[in-house]
C-alpha positions in Angstrom: 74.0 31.9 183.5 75.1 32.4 179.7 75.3 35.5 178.2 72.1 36.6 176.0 73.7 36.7 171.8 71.7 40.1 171.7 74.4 40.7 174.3 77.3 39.0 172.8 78.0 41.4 170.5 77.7 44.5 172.6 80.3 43.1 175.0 82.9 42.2 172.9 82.8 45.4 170.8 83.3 46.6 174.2 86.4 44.1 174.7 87.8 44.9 171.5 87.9 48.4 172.1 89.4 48.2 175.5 91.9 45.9 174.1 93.0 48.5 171.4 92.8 51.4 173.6 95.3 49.2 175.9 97.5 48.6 173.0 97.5 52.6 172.4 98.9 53.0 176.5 101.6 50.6 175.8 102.6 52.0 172.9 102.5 56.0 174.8 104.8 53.7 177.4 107.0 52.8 175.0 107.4 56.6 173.1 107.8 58.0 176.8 105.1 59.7 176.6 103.7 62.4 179.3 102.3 60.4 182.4 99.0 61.9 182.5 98.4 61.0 179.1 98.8 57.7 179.8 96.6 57.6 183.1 93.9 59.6 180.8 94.1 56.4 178.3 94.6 54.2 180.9 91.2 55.2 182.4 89.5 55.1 179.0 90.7 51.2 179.5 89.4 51.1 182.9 85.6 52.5 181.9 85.8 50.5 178.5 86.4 46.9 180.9 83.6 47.8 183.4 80.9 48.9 180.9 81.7 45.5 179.3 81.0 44.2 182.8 78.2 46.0 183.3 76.2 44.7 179.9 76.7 41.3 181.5 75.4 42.4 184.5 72.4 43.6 183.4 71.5 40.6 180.8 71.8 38.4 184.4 69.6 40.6 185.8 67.2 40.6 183.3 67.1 37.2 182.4 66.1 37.2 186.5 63.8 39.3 186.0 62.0 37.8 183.1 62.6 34.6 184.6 64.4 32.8 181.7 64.6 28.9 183.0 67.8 28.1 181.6 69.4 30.8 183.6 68.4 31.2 187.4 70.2 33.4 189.5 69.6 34.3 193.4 69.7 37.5 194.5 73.2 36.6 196.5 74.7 35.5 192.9 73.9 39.2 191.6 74.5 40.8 194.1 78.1 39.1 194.3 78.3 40.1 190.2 77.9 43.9 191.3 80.5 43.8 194.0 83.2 42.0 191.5 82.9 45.2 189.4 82.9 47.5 192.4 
């Protein structure tokens, strides 16, 4: 399965906010910064990573669902794409 280009987009804006919002805890690493305002950014990271997962979830399931040809999946292969995020 390939990633829909409506999708594209929506994912890496996703990605490249993750990645600056993991820039952001390495630099409150570096400054010493309180611990649980790192965790707090650190979690930001975390949600950022798995909503980008998510959108590519969802475009496999709706290519499924609209049954696209040029992207089959079985139920087992998106069901194993949930659990990898879980």
């Amino acid at each position: 399965m390939k990633i829909d280009q409506d999708a594209v987009g929506q994912v890496l804006n996703r990605l490249r906010r993750a990645q600056g919002q993991l820039a952001g805890v390495i630099a409150m690493i570096e400054a010493d910064r309180d611990c649980t305002d790192i965790v707090t950014q650190l979690a930001a990271v975390s949600r950022a990573l798995d909503r980008a997962g998510f959108k590519i979830v969802a475009d496999g399931m709706r290519q499924c669902a609209t049954g696209d040809p040029n992207a089959p999946m079985t139920q087992e292969q998106v069901e194993r794409m949930f659990l990898t995020l879980a």
